[in-house]
RODO-2510 file (C-alpha; in nm, 4 decimals, decimal comma):
residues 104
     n   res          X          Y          Z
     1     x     5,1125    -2,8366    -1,5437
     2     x     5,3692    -2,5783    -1,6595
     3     x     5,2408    -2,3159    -1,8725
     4     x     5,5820    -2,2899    -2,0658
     5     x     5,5098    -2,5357    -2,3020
     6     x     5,3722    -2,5030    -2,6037
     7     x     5,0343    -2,6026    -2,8161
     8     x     5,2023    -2,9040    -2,9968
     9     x     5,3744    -3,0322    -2,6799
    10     x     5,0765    -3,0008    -2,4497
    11     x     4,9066    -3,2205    -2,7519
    12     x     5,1489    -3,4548    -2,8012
    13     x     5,1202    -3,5392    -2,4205
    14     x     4,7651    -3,5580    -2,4464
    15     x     4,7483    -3,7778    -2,7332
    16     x     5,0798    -4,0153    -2,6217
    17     x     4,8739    -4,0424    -2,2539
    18     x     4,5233    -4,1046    -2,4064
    19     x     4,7156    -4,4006    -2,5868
    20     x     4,8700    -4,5045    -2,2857
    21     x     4,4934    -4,4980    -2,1398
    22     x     4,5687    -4,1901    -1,8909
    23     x     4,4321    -3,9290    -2,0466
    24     x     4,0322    -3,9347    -2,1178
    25     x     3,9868    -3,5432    -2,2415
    26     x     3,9685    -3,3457    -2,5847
    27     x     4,3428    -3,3141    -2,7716
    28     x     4,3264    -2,9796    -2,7103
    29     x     4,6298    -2,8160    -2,6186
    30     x     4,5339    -2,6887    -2,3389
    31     x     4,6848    -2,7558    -1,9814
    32     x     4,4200    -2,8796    -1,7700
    33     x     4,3596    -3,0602    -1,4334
    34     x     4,3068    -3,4170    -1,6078
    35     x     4,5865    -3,3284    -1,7995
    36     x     4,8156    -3,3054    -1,4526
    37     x     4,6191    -3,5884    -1,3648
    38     x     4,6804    -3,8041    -1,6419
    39     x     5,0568    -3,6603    -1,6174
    40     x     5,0381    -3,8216    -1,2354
    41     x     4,8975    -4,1427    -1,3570
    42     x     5,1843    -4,1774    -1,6241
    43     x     5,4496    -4,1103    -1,3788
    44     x     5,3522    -4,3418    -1,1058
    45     x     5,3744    -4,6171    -1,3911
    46     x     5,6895    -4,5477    -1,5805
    47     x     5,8867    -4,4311    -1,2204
    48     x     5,9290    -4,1027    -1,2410
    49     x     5,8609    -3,8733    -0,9425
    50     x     5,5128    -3,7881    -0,9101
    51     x     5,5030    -3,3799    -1,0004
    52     x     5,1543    -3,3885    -1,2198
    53     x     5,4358    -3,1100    -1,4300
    54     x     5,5345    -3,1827    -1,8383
    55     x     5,9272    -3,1651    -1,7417
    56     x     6,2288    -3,2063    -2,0379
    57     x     6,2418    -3,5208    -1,9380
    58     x     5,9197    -3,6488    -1,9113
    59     x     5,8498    -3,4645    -2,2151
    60     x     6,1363    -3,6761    -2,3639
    61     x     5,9753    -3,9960    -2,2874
    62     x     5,6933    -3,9364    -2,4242
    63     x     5,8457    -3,8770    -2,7716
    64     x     6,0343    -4,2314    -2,7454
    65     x     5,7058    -4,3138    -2,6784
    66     x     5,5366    -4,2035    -2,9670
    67     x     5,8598    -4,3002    -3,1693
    68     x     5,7776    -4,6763    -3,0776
    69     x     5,4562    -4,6415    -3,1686
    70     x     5,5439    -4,4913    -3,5078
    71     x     5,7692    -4,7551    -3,6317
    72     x     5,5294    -5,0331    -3,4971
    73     x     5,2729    -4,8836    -3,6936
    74     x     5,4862    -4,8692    -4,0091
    75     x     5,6079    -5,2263    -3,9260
    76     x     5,2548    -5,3222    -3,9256
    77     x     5,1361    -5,1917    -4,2600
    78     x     5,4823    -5,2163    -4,4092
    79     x     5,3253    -5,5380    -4,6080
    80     x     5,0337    -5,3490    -4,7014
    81     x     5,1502    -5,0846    -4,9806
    82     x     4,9026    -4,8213    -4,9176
    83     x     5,1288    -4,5100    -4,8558
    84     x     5,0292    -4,5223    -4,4716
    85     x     5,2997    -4,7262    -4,3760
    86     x     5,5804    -4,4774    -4,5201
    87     x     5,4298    -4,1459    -4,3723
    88     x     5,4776    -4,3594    -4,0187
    89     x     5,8290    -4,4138    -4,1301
    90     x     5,8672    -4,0705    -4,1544
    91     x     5,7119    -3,9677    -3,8457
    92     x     5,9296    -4,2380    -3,6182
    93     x     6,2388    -4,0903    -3,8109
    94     x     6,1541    -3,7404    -3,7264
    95     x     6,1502    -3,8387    -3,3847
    96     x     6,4400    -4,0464    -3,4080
    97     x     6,6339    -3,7392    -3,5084
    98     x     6,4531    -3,5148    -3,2426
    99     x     6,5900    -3,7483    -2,9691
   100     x     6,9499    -3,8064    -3,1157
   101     x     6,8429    -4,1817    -3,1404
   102     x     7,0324    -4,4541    -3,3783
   103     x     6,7909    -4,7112    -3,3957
   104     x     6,4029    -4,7388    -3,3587
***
């Protein structure tokens, strides 16, 4: 696992993988072997070359990832009115805008 990146990415991997049902460990931050594992088991599914490394542009996919997930969420409890469903607006368009994304 590279070393470069940083606390937040290493989590946001962890968290988008444990989702995904790769990842099994603590959201720590911290690059691990399950973590590279995990990373392996992720990249076999979704095609990309099988490095067990946190590359741009895995790292990318895994923020479309967790932009998907966002606005499902929000689409989910849009109906609801409990304030939950515009915080995961605001997390999907975050991402949107850190991928340079039109539409959800």
């Amino acid at each position: 696992m590279t070393d470069s990146r940083s606390f937040i990415e290493i989590m946001l991997a962890q968290s988008t993988l444990q989702q995904r049902g790769h990842y099994h460990g603590p959201i720590d931050g911290k690059p691990s072997q399950s973590v590279r594992q995990a990373l392996l088991g992720f990249q076999k599914e979704d095609g990309f070359e099988l490095t067990g490394e946190l590359d741009d542009k895995l790292f990318r996919r895994l923020l479309e990832l967790r932009q998907e997930m966002a606005y499902s969420i929000a689409d989910s409890r849009g109906s609801a009115g409990n304030g939950k469903s515009s915080l995961f607006a605001q997390i999907a368009e975050c991402l949107r805008r850190a991928l340079g994304t039109n539409t959800a």
